[in-house]
Backbone as a printed PyTorch tensor [residue, N CA C, xyz], in Angstrom:
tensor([[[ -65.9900, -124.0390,   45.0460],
         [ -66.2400, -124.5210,   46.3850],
         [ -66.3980, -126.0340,   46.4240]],

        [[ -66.8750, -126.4930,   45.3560],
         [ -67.1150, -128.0010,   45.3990],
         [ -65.8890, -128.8620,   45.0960]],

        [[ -64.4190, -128.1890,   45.1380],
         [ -63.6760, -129.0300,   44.4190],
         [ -62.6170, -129.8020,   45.5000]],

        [[ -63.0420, -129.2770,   46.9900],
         [ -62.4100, -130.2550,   48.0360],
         [ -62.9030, -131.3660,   47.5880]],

        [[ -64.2970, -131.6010,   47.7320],
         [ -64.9980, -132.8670,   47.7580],
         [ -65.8980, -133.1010,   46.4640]],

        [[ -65.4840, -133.0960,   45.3570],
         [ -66.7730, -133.2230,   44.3660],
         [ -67.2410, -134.5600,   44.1290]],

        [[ -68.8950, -134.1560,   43.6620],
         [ -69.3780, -135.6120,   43.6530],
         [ -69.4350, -135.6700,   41.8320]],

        [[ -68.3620, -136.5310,   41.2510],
         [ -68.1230, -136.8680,   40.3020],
         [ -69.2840, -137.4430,   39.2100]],

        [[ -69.5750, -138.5900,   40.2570],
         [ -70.0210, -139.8570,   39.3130],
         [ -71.4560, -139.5260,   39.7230]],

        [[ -72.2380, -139.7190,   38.9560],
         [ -73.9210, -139.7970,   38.9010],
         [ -74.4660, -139.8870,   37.6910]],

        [[ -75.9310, -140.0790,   37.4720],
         [ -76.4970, -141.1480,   36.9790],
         [ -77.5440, -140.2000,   35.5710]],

        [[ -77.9220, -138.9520,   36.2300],
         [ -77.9850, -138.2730,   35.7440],
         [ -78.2820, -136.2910,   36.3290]],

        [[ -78.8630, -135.4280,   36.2000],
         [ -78.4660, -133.9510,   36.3030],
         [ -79.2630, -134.1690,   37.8670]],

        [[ -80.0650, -134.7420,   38.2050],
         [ -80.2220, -134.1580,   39.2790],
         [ -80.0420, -135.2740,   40.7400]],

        [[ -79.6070, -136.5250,   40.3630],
         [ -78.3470, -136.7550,   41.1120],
         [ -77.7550, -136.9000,   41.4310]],

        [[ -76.8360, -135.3300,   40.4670],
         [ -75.6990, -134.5940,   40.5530],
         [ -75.8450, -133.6740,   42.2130]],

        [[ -77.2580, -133.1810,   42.6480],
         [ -77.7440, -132.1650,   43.5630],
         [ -78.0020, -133.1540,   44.7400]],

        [[ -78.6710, -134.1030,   44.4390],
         [ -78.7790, -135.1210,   45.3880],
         [ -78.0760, -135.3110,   46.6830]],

        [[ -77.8770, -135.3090,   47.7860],
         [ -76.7500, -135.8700,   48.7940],
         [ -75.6570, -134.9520,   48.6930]],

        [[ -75.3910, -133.7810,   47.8040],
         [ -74.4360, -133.0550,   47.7780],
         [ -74.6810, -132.0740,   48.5740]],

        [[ -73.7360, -131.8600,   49.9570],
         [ -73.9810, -131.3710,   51.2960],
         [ -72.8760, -130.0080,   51.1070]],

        [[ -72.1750, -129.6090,   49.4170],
         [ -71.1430, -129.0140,   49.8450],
         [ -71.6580, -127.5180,   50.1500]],

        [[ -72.5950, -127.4000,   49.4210],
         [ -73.3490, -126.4100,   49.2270],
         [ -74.0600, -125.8530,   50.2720]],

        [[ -74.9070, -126.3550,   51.0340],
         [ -75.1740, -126.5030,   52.3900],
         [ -74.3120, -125.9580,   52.9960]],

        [[ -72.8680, -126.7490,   53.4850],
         [ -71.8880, -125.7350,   54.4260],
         [ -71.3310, -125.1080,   53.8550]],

        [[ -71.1670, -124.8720,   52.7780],
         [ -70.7400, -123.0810,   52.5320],
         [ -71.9320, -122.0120,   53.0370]],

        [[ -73.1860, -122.5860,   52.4720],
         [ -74.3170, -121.6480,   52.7800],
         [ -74.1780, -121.5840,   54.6280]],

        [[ -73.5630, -122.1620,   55.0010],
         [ -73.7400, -122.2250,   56.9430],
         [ -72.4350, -121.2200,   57.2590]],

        [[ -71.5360, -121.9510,   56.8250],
         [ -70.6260, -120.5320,   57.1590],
         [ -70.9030, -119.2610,   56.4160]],

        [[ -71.2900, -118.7900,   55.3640],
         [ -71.4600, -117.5400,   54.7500],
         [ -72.8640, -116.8320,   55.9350]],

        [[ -73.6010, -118.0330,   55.8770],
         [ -74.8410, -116.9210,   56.9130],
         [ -74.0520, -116.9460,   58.2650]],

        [[ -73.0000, -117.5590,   59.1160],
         [ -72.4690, -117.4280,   60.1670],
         [ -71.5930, -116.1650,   60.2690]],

        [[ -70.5780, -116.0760,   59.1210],
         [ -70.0210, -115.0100,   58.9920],
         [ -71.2670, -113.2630,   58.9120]],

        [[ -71.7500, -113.8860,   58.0180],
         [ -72.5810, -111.8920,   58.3960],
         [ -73.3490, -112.4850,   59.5700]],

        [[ -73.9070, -113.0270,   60.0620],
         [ -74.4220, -112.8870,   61.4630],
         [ -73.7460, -112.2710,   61.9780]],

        [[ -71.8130, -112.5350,   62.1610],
         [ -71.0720, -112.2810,   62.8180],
         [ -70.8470, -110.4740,   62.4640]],

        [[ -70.9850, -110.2350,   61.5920],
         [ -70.8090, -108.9360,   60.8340],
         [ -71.7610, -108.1340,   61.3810]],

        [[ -72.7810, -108.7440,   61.3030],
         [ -73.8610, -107.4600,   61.3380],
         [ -73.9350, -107.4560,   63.2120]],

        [[ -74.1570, -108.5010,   64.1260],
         [ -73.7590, -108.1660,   65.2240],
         [ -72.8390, -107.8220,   65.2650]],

        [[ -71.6020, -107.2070,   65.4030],
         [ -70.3290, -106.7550,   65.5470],
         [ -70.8040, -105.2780,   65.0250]],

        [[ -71.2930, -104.9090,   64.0440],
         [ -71.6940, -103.4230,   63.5740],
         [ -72.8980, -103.0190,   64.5040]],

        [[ -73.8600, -103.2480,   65.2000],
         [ -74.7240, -103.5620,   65.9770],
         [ -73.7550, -102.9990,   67.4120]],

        [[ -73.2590, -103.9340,   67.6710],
         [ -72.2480, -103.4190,   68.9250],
         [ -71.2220, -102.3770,   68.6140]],

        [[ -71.1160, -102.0500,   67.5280],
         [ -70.2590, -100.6180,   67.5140],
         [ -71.4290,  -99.5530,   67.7940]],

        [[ -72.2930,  -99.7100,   67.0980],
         [ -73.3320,  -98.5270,   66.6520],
         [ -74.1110,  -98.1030,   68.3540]],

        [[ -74.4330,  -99.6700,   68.8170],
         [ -74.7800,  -99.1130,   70.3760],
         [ -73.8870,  -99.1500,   71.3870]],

        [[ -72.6720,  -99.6940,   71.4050],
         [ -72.0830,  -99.0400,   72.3310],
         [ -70.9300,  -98.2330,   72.3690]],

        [[ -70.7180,  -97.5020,   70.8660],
         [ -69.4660,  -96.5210,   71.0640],
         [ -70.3320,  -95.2130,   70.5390]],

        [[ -69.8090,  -94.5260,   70.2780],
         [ -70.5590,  -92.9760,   69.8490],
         [ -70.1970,  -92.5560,   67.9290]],

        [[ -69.4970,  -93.7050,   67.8090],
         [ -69.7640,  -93.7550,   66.5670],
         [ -70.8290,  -93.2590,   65.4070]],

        [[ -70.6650,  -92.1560,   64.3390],
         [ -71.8480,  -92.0200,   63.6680],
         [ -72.3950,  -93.9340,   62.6980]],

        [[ -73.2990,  -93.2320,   62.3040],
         [ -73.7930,  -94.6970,   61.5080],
         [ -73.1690,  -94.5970,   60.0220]],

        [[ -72.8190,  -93.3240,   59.4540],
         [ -71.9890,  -93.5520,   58.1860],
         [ -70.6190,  -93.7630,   58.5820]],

        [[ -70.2460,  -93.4990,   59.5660],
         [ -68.5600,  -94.1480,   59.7630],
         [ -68.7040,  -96.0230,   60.0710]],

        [[ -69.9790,  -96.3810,   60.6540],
         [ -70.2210,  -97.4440,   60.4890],
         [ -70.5370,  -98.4000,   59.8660]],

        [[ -71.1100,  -97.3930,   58.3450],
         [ -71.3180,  -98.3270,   57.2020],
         [ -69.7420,  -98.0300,   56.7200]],

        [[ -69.4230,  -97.2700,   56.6210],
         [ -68.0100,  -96.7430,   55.9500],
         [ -66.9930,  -98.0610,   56.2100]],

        [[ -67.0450,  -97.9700,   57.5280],
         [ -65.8890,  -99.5330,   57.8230],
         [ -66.6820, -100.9940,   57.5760]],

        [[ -68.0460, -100.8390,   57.5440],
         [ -68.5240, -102.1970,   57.2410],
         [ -67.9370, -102.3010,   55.5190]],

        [[ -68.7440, -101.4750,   54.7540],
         [ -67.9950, -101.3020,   53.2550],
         [ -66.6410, -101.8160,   53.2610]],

        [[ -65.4720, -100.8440,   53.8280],
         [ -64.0370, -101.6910,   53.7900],
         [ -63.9140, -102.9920,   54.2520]],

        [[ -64.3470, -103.4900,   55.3740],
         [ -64.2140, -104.7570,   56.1070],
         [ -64.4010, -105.2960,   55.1340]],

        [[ -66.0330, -105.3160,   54.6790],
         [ -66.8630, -106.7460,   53.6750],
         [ -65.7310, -106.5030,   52.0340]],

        [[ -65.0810, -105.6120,   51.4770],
         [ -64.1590, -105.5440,   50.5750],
         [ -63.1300, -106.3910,   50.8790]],

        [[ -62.4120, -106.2920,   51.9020],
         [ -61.2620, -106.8250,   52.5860],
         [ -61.1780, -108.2650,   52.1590]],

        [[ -62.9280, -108.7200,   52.9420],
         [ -62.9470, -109.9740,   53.1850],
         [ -63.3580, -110.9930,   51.7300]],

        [[ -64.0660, -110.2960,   50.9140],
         [ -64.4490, -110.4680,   49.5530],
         [ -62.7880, -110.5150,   48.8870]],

        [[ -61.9100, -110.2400,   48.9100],
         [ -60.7860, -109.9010,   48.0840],
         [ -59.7870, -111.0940,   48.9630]],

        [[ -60.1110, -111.4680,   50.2070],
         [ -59.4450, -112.6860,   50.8050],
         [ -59.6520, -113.6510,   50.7360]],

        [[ -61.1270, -114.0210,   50.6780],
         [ -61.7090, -115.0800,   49.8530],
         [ -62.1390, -115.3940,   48.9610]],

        [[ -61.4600, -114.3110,   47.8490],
         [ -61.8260, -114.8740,   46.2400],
         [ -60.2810, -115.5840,   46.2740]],

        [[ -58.6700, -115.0550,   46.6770],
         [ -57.8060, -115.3100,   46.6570],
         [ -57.8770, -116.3240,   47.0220]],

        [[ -58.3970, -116.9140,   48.3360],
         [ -58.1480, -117.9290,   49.0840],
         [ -58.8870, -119.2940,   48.5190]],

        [[ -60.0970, -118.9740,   47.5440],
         [ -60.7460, -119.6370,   46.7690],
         [ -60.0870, -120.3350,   45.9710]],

        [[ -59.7840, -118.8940,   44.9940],
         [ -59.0820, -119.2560,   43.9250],
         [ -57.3480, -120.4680,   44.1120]],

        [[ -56.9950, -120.3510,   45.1840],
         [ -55.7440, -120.7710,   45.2880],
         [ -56.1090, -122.1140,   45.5070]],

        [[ -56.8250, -122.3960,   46.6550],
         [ -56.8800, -123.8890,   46.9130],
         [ -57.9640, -124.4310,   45.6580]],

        [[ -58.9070, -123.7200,   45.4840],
         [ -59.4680, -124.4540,   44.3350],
         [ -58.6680, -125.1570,   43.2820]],

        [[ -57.4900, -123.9740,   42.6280],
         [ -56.8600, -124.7830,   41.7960],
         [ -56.0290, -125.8350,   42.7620]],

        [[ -55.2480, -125.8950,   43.4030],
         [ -54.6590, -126.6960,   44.0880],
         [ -55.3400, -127.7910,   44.3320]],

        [[ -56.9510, -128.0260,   44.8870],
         [ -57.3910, -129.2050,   44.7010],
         [ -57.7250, -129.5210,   43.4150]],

        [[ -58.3830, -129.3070,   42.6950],
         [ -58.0430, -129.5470,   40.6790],
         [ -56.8440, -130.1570,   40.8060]],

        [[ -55.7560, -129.6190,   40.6860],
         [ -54.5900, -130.2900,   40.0460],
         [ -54.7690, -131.4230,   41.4020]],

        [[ -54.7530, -131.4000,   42.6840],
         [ -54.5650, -133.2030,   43.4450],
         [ -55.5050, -133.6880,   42.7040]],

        [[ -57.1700, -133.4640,   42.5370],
         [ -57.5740, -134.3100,   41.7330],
         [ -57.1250, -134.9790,   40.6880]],

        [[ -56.3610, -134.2840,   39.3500],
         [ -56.4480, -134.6950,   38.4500],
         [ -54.9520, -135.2760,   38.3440]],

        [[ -54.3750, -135.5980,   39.0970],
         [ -53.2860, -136.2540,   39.1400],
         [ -52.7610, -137.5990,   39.4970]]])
C-alpha cells in the first residue's frame, strides 16, 4: 500500500512512521468500505424477507469477491509502482 507514495529517506525507525499519512487513508477507506457493507446487509435484513443465513451467506461471497479483487488489484499496481520507482 505504501508504494504509490513511499517515504524513503529518514533519519531513523521511527521517522520512518512520522508524517506518514499512507496508512491513515487506507485505514479510512477500509473502515468506509464495511460501513458500507454492513449497512447494505442491515438494509437487506430489514427490508426484504430475507433469512439472516442467506444474509451472511452472500455477505461471506461478497467480502471473498472483494478480498480476491483487491489482493489482485494490490498486487498489480504495487508492482507496477516498484518498477516506476525503481527506474
Amino acid at each position: 500500500m505504501d508504494s504509490v507514495n513511499p517515504k524513503l529517506i529518514w533519519d531513523d525507525e521511527l521517522n520512518a512512521l512520522r508524517g506518514n499519512y499512507n496508512v491513515f487513508f487506507n485505514m479510512a477507506v477500509a473502515m468506509l468500505l464495511e460501513a458500507l457493507t454492513c449497512v447494505g446487509a442491515y438494509l437487506l435484513f430489514k427490508f426484504t424477507s430475507l433469512g439472516s443465513l442467506i444474509i451472511i451467506i452472500m455477505l461471506f461471497i461478497f467480502l471473498m469477491i472483494l478480498n480476491t479483487v483487491s489482493y489482485f488489484l494490490c498486487s498489480y499496481k504495487a508492482t507496477a509502482n516498484i518498477d516506476k520507482l525503481s527506474v
